[in-house]
C-alpha positions in Angstrom: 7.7 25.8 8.7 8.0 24.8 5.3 9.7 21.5 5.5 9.6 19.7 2.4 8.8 15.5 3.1 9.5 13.2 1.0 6.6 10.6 -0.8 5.9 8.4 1.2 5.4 4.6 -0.4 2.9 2.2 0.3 3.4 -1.3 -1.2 0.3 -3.2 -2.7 0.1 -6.8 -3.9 -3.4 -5.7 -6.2 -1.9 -4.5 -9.5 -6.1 -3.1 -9.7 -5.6 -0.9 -6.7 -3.0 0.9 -7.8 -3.9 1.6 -11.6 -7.0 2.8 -9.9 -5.2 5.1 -7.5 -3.0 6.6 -9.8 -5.0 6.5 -13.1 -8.0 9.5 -12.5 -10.5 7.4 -14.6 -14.0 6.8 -13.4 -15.9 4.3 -14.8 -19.4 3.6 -14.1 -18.2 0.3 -12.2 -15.8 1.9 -9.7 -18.6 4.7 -8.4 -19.4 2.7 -5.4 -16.1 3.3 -4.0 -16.2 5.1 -0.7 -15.1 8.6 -0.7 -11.6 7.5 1.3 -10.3 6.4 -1.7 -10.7 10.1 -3.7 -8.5 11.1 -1.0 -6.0 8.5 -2.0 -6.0 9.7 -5.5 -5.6 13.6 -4.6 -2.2 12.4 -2.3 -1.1 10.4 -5.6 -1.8 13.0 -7.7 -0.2 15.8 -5.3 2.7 13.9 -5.2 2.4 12.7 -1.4 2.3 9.4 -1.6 3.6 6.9 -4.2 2.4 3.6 -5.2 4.4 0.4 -5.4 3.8 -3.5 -6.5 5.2 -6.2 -4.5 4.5 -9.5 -5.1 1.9 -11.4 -2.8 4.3 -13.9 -1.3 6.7 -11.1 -0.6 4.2 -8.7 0.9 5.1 -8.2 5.0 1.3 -7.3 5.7 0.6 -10.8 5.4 2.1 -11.2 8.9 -1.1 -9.1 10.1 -3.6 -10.8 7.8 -2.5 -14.3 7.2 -1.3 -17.5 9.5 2.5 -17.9 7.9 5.0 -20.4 8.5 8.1 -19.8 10.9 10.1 -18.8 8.0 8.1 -16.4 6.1 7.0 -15.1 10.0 10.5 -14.3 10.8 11.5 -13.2 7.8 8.9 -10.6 7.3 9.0 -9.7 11.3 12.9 -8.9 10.4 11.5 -6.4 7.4 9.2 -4.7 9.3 11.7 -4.4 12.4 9.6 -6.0 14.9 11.5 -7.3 17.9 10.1 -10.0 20.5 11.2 -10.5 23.6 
């Protein structure tokens, strides 16, 4: 079955990340870097997966990493289509 997906998109609030991920350059300070993230860098270079900036405060992942106010909470639980009972 050769159905065709589309990229998908991940969002990242570290401008660093993603030059790293989608610029093949390696520098002797990025060698410690586990082998996870070559696999990252083959899927942006195939074309599988594309890479985009969002600003910090906008980012809806803080509402798994951070304690946010009632606003930014609902706001971001909207985005990410979350639904409490």
């Amino acid at each position: 079955m050769r159905y065709m997906f589309s990229p998908i998109h991940i969002n990242g609030d570290n401008q660093g990340s993603i030059f790293m991920s989608s610029n093949l350059v390696t520098e002797s300070w990025n060698k410690h870097i586990d082998i996870c993230f070559h696999a990252i860098c083959d899927f942006v270079a195939q074309g599988k997966v594309k890479l985009f900036y969002i600003e910090g405060n906008k980012n809806p992942a803080d509402l798994f990493t951070k304690n946010l106010g009632l606003v930014k909470f609902w706001k971001f639980r909207d985005q990410l289509g979350l639904i409490f009972n």
